[in-house]
N, C-alpha and C positions, 0 to 999 in steps of 0.2 A: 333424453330418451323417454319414452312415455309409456309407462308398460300397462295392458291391459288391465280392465276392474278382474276377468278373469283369473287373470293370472295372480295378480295380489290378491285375489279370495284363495287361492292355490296355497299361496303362499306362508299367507294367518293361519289357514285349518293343517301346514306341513307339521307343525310340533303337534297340538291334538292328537292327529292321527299315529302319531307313534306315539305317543304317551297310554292313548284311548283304544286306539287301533281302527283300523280306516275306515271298514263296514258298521262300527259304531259314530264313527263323526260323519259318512253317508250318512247316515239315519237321522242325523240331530243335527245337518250342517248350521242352520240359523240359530239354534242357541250357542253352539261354540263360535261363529261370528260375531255375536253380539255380548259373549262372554266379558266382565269387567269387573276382576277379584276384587283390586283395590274399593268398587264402588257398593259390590256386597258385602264385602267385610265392612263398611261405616254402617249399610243399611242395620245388620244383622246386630251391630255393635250398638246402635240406638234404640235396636227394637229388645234387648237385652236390658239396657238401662230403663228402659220405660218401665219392661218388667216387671225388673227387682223394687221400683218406686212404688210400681201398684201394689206387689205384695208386702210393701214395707208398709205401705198405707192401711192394707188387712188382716195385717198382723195390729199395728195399732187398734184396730175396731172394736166391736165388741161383737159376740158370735151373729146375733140379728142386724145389725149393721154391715158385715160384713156379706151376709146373704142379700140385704137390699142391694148393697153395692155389685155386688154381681150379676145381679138379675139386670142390673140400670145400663151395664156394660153389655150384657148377651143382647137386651132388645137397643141400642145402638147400633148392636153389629150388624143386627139384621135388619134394621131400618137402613144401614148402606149396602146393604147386599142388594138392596127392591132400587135404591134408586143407580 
């Protein structure tokens, strides 16, 4: 039996909408579709250890160093932001 892509999108968004409530998963159907705890919990869980590395890295520094170092990280970020 072959059940429609409708119906199985019916089906993934049925818990949501009683958890969320239903005019709130309308609103947001495509993020709670492509909802993936277990893949945001690793992301979330590496971008934590990176972190705590960088700050373990600024805490070793010394106060002027750790201002170069921050400065060096702010224009990276915005150097990926342009491209």
């Amino acid at each position: 039996m072959v059940r429609s892509l409708q119906q199985q999108n019916l089906e993934r968004l049925s818990i949501p909408a009683k958890v969320f409530g239903s005019d709130e998963v309308s609103r947001n159907c495509q993020s709670y579709m492509t909802a993936n705890p277990a893949r945001n919990a690793e992301s979330w869980k590496r971008e934590a250890d990176r972190a705590a590395k960088e700050a373990e890295l600024l805490r070793s520094l010394t106060p002027d160093q750790a201002i170069q170092r921050i400065e060096q990280i702010r224009q990276a970020e915005k150097a990926k932001q342009v491209t």
